[in-house]
Every structure is written in C-alpha cells, then in structure tokens.
HTML snippet that shows the backbone in 3Dmol.js (N, CA, C, O; Angstrom):
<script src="https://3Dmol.org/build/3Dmol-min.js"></script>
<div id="view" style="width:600px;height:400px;position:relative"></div>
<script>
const pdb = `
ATOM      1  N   UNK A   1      -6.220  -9.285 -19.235  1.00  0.00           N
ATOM      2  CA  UNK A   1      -5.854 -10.643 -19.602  1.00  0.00           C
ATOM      3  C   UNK A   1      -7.131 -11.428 -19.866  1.00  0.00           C
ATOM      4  O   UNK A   1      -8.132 -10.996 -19.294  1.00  0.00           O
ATOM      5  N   UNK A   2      -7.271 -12.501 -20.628  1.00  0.00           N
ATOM      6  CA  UNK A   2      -8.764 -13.151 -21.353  1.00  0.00           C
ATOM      7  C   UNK A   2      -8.607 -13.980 -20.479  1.00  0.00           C
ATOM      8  O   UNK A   2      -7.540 -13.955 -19.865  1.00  0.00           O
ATOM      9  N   UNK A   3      -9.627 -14.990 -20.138  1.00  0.00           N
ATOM     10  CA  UNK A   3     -10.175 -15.650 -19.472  1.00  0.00           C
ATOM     11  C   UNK A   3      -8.951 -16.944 -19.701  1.00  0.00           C
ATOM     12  O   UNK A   3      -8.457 -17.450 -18.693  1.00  0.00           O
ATOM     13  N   UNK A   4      -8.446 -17.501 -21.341  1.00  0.00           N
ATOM     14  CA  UNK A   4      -8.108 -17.787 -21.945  1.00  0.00           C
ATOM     15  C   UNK A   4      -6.727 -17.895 -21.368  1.00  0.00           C
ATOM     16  O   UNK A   4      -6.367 -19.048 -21.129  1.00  0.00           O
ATOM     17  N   UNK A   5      -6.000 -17.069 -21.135  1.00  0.00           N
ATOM     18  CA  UNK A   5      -4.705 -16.350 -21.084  1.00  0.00           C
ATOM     19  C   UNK A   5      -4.337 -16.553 -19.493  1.00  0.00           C
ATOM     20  O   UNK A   5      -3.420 -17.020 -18.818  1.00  0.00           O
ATOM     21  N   UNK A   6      -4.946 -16.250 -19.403  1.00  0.00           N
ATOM     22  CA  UNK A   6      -5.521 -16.609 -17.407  1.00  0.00           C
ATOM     23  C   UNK A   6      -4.886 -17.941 -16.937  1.00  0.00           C
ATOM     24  O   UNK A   6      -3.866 -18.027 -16.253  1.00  0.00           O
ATOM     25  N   UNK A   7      -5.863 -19.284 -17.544  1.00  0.00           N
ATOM     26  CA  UNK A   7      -5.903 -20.415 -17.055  1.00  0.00           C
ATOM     27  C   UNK A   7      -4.506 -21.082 -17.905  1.00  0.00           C
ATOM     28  O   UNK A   7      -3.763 -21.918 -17.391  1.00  0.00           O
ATOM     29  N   UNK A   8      -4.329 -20.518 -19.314  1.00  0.00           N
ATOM     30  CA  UNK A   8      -3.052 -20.948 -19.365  1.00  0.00           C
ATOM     31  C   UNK A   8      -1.478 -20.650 -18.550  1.00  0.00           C
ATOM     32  O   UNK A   8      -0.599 -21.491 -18.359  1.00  0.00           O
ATOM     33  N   UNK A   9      -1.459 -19.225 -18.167  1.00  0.00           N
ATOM     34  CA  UNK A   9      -0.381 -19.140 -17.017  1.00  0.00           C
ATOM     35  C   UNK A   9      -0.769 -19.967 -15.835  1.00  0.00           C
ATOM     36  O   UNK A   9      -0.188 -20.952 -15.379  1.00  0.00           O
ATOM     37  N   UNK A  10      -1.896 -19.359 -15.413  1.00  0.00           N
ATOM     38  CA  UNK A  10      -2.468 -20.773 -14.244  1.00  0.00           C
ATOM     39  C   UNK A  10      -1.768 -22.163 -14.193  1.00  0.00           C
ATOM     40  O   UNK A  10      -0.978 -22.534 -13.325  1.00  0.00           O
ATOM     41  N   UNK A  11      -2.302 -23.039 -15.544  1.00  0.00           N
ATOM     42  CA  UNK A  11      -1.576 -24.163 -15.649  1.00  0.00           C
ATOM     43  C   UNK A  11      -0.499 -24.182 -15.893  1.00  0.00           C
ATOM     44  O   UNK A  11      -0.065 -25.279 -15.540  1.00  0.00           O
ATOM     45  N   UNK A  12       0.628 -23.301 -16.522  1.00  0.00           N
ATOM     46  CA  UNK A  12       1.751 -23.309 -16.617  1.00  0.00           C
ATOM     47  C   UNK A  12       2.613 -23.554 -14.966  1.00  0.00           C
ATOM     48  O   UNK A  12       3.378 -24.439 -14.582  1.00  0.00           O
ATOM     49  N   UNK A  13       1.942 -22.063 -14.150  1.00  0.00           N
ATOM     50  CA  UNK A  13       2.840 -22.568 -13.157  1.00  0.00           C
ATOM     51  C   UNK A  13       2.203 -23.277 -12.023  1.00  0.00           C
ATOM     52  O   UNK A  13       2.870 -23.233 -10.990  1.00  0.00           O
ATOM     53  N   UNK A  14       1.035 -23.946 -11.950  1.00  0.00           N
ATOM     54  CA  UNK A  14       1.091 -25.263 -11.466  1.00  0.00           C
ATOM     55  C   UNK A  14       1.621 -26.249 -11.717  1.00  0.00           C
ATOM     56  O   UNK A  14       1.687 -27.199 -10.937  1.00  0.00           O
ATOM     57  N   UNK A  15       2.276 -26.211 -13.256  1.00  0.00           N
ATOM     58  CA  UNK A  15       3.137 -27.462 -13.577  1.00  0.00           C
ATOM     59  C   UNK A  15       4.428 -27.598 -12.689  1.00  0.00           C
ATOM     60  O   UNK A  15       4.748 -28.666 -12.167  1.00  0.00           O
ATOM     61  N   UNK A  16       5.274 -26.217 -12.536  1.00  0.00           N
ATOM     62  CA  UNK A  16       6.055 -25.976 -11.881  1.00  0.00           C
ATOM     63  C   UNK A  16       6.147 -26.266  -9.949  1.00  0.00           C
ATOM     64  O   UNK A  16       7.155 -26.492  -9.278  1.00  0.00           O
ATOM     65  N   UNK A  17       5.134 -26.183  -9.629  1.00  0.00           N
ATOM     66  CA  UNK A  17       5.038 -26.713  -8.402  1.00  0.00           C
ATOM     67  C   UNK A  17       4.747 -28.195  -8.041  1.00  0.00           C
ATOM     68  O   UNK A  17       4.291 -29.019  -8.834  1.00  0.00           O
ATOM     69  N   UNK A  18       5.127 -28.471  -6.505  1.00  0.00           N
ATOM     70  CA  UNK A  18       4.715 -30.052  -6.676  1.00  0.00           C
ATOM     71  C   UNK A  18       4.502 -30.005  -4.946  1.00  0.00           C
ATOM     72  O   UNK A  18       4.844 -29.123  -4.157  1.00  0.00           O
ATOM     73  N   UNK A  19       3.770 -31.368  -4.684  1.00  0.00           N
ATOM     74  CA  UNK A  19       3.866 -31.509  -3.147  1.00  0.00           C
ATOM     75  C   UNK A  19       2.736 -30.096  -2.292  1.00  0.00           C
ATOM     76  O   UNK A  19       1.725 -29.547  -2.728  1.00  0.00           O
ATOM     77  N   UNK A  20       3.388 -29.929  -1.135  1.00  0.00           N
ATOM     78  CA  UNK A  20       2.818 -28.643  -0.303  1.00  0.00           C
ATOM     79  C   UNK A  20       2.175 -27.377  -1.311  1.00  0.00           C
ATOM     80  O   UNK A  20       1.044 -26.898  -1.229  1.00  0.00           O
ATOM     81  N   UNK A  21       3.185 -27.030  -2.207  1.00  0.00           N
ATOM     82  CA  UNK A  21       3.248 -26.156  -2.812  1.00  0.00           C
ATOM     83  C   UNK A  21       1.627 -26.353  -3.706  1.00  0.00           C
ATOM     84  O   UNK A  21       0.709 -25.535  -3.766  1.00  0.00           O
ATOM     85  N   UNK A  22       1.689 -27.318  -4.139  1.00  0.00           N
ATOM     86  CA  UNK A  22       0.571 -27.180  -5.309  1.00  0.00           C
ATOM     87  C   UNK A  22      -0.905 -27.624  -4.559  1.00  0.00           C
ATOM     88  O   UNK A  22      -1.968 -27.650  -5.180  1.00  0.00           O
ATOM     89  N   UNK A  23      -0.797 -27.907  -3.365  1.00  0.00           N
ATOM     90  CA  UNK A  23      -1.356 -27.920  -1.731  1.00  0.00           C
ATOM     91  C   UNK A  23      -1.924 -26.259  -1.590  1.00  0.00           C
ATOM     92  O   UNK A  23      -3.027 -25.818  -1.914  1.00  0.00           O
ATOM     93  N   UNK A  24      -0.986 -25.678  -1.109  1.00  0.00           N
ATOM     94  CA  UNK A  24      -1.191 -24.270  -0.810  1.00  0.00           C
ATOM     95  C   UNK A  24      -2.200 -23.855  -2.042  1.00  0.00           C
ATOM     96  O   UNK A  24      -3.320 -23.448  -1.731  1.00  0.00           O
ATOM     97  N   UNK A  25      -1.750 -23.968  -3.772  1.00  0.00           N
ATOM     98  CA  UNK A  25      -2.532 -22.719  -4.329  1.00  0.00           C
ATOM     99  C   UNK A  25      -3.775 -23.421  -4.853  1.00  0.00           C
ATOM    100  O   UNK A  25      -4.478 -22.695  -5.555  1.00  0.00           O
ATOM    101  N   UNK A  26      -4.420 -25.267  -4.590  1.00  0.00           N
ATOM    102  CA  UNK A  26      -5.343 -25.571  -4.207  1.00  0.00           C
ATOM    103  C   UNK A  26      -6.299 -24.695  -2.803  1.00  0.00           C
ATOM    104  O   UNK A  26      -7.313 -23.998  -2.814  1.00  0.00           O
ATOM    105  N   UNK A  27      -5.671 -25.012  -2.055  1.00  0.00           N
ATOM    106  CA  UNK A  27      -6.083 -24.181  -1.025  1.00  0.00           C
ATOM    107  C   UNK A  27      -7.101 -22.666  -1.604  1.00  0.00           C
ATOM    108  O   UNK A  27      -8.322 -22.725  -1.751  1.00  0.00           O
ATOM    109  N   UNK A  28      -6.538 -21.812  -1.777  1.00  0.00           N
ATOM    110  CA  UNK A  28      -5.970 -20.611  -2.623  1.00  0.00           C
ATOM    111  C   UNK A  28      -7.552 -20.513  -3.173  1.00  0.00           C
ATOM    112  O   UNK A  28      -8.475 -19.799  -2.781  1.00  0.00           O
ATOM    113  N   UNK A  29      -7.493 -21.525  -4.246  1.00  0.00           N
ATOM    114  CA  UNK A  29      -8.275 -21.783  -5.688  1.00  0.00           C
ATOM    115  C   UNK A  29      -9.956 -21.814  -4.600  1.00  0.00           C
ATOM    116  O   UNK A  29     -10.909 -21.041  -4.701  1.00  0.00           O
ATOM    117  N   UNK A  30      -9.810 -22.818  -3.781  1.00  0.00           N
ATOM    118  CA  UNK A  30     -10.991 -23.446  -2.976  1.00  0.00           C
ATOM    119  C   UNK A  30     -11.942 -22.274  -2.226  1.00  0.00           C
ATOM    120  O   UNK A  30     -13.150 -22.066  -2.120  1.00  0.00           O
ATOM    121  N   UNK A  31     -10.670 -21.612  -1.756  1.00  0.00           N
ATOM    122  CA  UNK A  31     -11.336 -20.184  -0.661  1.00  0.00           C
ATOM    123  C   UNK A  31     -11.774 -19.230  -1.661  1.00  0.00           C
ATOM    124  O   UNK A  31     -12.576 -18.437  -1.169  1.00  0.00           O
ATOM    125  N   UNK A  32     -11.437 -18.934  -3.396  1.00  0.00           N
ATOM    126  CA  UNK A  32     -11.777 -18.234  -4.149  1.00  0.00           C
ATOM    127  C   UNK A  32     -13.418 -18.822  -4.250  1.00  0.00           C
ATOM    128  O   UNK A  32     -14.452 -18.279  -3.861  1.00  0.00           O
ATOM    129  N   UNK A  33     -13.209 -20.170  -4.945  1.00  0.00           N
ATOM    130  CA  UNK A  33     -14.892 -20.831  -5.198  1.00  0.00           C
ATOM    131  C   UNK A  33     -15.582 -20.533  -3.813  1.00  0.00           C
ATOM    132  O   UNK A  33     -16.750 -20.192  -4.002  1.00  0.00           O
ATOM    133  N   UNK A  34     -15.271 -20.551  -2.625  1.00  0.00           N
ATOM    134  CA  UNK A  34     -16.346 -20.349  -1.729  1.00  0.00           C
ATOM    135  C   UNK A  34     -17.026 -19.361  -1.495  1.00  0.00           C
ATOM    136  O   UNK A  34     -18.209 -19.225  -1.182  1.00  0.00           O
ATOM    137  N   UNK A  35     -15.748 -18.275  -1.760  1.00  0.00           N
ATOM    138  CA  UNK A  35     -16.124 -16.680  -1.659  1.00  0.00           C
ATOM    139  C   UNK A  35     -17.175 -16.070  -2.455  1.00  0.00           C
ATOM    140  O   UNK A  35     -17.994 -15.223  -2.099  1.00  0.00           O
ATOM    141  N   UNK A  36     -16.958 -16.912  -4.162  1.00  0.00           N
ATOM    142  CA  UNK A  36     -17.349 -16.413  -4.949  1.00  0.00           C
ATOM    143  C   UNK A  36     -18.755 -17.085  -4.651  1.00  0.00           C
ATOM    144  O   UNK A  36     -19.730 -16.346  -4.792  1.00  0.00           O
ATOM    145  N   UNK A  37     -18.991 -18.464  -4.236  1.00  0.00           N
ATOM    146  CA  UNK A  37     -20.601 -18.900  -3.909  1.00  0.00           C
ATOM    147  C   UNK A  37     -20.961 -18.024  -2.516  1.00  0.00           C
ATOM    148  O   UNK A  37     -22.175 -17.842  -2.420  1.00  0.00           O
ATOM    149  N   UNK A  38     -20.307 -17.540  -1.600  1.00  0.00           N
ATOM    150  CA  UNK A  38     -20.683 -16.735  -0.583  1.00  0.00           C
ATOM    151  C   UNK A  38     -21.371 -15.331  -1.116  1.00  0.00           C
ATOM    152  O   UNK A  38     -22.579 -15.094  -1.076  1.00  0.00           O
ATOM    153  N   UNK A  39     -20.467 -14.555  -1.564  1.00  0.00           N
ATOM    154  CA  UNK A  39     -20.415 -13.164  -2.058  1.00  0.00           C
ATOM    155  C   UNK A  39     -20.556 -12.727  -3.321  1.00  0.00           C
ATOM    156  O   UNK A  39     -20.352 -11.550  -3.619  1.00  0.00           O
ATOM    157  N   UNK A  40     -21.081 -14.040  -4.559  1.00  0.00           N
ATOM    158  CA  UNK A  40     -20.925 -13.484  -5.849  1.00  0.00           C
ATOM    159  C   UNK A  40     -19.291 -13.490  -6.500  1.00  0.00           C
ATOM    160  O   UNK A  40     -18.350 -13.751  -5.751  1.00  0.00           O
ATOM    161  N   UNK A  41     -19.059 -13.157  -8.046  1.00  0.00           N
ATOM    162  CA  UNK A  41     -17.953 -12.926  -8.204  1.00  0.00           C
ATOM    163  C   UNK A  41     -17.447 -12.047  -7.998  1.00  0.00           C
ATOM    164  O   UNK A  41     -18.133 -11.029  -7.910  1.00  0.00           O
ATOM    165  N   UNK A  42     -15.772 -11.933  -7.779  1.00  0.00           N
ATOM    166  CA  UNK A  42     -14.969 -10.960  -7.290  1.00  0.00           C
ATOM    167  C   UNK A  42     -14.622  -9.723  -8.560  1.00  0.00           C
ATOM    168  O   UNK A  42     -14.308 -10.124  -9.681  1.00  0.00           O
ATOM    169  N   UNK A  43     -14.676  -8.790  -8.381  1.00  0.00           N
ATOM    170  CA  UNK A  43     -14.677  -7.768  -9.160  1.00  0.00           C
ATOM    171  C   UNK A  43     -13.868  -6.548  -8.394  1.00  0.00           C
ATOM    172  O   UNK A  43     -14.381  -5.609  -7.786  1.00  0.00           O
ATOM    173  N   UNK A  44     -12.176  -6.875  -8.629  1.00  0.00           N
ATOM    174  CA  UNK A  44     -11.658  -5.900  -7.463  1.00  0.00           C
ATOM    175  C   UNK A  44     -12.289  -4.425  -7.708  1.00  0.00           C
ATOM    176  O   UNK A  44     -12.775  -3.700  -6.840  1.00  0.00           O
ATOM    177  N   UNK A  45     -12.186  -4.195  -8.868  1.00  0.00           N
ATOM    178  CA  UNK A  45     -12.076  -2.779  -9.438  1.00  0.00           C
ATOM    179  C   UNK A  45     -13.635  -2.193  -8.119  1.00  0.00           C
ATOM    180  O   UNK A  45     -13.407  -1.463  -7.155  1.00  0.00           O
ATOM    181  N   UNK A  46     -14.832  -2.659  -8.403  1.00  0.00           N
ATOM    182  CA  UNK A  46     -16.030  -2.131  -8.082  1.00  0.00           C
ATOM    183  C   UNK A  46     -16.550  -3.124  -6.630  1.00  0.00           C
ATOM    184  O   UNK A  46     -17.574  -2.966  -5.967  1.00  0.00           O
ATOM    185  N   UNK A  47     -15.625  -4.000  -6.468  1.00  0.00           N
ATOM    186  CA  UNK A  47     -15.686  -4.334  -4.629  1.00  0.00           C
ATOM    187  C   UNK A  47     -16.144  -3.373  -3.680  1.00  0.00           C
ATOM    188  O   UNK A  47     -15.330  -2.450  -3.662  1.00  0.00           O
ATOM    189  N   UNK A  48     -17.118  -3.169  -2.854  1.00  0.00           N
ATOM    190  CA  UNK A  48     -17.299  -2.000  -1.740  1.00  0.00           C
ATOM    191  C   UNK A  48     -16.726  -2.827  -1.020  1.00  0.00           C
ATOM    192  O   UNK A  48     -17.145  -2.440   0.071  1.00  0.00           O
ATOM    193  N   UNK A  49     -15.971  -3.822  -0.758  1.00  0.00           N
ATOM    194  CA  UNK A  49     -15.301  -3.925   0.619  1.00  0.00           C
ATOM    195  C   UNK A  49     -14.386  -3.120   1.107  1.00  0.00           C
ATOM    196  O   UNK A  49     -14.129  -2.135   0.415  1.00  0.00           O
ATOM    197  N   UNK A  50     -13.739  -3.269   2.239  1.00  0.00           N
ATOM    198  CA  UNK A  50     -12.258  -2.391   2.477  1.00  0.00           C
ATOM    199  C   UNK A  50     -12.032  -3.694   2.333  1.00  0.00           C
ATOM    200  O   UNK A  50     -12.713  -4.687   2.589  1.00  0.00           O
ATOM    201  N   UNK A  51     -10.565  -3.478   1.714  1.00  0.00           N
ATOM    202  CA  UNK A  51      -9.337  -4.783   1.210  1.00  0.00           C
ATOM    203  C   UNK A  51      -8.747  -4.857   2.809  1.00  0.00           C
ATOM    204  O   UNK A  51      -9.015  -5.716   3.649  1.00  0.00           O
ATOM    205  N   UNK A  52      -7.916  -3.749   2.941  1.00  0.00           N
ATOM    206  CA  UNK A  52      -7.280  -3.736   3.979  1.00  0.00           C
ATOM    207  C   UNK A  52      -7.842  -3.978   5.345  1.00  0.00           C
ATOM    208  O   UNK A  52      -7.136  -4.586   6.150  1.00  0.00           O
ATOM    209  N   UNK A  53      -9.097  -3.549   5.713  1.00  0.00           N
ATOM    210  CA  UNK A  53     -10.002  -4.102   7.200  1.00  0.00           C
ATOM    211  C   UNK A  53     -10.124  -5.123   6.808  1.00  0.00           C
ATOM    212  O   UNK A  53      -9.768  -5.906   7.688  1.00  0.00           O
ATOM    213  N   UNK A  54     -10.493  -5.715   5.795  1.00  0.00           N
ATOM    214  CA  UNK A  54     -11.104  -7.334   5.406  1.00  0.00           C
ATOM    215  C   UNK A  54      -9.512  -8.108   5.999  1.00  0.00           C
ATOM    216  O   UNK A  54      -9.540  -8.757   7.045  1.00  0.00           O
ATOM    217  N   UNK A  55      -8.310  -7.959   5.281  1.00  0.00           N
ATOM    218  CA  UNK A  55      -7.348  -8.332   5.249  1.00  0.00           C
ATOM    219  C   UNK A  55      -6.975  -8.310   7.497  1.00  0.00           C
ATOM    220  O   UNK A  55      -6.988  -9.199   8.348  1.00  0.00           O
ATOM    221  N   UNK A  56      -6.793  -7.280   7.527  1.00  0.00           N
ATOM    222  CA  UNK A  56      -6.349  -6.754   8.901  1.00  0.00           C
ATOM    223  C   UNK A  56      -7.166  -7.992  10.082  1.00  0.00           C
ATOM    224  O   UNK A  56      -6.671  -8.697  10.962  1.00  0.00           O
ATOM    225  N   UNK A  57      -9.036  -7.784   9.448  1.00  0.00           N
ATOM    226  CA  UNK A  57      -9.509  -8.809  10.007  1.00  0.00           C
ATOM    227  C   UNK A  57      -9.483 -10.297  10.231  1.00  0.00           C
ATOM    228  O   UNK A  57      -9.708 -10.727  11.362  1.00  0.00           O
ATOM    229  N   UNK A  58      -9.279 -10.940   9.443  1.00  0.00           N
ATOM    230  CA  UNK A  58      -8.983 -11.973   8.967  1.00  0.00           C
ATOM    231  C   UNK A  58      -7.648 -13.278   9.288  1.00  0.00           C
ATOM    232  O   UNK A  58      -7.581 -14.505   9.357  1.00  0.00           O
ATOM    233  N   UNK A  59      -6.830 -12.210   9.401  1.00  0.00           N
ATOM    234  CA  UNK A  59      -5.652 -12.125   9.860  1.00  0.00           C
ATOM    235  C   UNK A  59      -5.115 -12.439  11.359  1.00  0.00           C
ATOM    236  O   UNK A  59      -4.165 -13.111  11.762  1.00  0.00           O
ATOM    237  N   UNK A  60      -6.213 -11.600  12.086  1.00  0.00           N
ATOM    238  CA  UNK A  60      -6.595 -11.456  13.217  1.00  0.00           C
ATOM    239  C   UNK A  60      -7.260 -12.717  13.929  1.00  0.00           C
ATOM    240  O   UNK A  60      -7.018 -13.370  14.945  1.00  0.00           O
ATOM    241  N   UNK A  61      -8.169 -12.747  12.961  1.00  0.00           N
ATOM    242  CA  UNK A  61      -8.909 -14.148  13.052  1.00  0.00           C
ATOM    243  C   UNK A  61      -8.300 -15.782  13.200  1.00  0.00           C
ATOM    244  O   UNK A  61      -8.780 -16.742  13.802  1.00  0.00           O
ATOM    245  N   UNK A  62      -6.957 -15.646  12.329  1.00  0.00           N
ATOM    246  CA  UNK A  62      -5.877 -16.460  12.207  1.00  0.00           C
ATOM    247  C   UNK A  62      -5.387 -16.939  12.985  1.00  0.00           C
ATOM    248  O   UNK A  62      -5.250 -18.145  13.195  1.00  0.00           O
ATOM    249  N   UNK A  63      -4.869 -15.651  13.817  1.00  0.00           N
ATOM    250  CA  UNK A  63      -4.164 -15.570  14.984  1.00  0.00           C
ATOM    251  C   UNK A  63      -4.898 -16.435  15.910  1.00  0.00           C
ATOM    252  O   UNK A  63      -4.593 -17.573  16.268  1.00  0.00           O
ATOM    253  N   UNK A  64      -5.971 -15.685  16.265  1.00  0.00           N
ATOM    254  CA  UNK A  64      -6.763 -16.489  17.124  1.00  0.00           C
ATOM    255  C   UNK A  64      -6.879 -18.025  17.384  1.00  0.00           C
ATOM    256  O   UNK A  64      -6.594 -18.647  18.407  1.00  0.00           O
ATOM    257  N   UNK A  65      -7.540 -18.627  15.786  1.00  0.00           N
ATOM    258  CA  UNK A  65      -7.494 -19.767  15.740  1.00  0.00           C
ATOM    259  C   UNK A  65      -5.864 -21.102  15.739  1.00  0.00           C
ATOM    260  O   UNK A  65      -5.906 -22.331  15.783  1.00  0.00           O
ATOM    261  N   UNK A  66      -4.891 -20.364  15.687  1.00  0.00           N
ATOM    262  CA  UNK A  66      -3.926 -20.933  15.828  1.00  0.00           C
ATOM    263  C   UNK A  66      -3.553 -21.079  17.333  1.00  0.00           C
ATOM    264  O   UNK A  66      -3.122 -22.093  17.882  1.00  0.00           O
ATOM    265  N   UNK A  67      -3.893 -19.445  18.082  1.00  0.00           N
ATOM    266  CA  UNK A  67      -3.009 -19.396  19.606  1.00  0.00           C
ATOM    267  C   UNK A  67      -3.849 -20.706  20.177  1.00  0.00           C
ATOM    268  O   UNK A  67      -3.252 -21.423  20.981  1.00  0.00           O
ATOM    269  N   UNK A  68      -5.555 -21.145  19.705  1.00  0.00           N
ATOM    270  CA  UNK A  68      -6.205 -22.012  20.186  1.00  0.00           C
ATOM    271  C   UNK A  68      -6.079 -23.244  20.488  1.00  0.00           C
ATOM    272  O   UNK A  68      -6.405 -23.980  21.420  1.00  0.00           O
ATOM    273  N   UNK A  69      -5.097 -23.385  18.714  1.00  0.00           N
ATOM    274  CA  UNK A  69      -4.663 -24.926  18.147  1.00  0.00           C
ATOM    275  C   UNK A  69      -3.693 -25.686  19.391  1.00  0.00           C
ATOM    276  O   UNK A  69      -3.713 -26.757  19.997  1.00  0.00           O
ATOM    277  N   UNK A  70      -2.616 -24.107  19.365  1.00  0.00           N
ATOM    278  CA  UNK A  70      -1.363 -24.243  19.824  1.00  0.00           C
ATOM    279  C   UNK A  70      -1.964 -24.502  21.546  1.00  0.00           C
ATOM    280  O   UNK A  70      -1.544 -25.595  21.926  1.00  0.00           O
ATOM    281  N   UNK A  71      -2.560 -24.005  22.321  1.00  0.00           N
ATOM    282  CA  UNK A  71      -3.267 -24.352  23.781  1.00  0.00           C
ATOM    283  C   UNK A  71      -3.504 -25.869  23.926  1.00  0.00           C
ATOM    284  O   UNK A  71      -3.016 -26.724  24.666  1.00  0.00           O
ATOM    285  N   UNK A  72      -5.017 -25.906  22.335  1.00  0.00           N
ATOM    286  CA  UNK A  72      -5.453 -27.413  22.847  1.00  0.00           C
ATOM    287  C   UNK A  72      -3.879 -28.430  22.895  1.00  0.00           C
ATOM    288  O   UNK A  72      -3.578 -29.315  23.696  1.00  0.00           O
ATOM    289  N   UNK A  73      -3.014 -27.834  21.598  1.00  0.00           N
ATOM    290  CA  UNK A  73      -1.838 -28.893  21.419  1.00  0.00           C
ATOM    291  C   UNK A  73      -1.298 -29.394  23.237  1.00  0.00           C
ATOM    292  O   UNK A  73      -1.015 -30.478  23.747  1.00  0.00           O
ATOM    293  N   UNK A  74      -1.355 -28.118  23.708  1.00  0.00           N
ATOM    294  CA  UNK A  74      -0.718 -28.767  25.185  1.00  0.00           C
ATOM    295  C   UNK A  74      -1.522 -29.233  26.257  1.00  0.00           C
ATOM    296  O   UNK A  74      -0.943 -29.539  27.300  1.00  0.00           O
ATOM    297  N   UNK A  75      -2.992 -29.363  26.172  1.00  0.00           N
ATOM    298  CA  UNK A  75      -3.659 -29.777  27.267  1.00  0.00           C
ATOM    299  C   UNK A  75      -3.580 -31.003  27.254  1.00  0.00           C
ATOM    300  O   UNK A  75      -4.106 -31.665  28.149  1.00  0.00           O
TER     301      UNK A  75
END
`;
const viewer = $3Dmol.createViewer("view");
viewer.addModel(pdb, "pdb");
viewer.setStyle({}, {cartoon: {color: "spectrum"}});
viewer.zoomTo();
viewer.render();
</script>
C-alpha cells in the first residue's frame, strides 16, 4: 500500500469514529511517533525484535501498573 493510500484509509476511518474512540487511535498514532523517535522506523518485515516477548512483556507491564492504580485508588 503507498504512503498515499495509507493516510487516505487512515482519514477515512477516523472520520467514522468520534469521542473515546478517535481518543484511543490518537493514543495508538502517539505511541507509534515515540517508538519510532525511540527505536527508529518500524519495519515489521526486518524487526529483530520478538513481537510476541515484546507483546507478552508489555502487557505484563500493564498489569502491573493498573493492580497499582487500582491499590493507590483505595488508600
């Protein structure tokens, strides 16, 4: 798909969302630009990461920071 072709589905279905929703794939968009100023651009094909440990980790990480949220919520 062209670069071109890309940002027009992009904008297509951001039109379609509204509220939280267009919240979330801001979100989404933000953690891409950081990654990509962290780590360079993303290039699944030739990535040496593991997807799945990255993913598994991360995830994990989630957890964590929520069971935390959810603690301070009750002190």
């Amino acid at each position: 798909m062209s670069d071109v072709a890309g940002f027009d589905r992009l904008l297509a279905l951001a039109h379609r969302l509204d509220g939280d929703e267009l919240a979330v794939l801001l979100l989404v968009a933000e953690r891409l630009v950081r990654g990509r100023e962290q780590y360079g651009i993303l290039h699944v094909a030739t990535d040496r990461r593991c997807f799945p440990v990255e993913a598994l980790e991360e995830a994990a990480d989630g957890l964590v920071y929520a069971a935390a949220a959810l603690m301070r919520g009750r002190q």
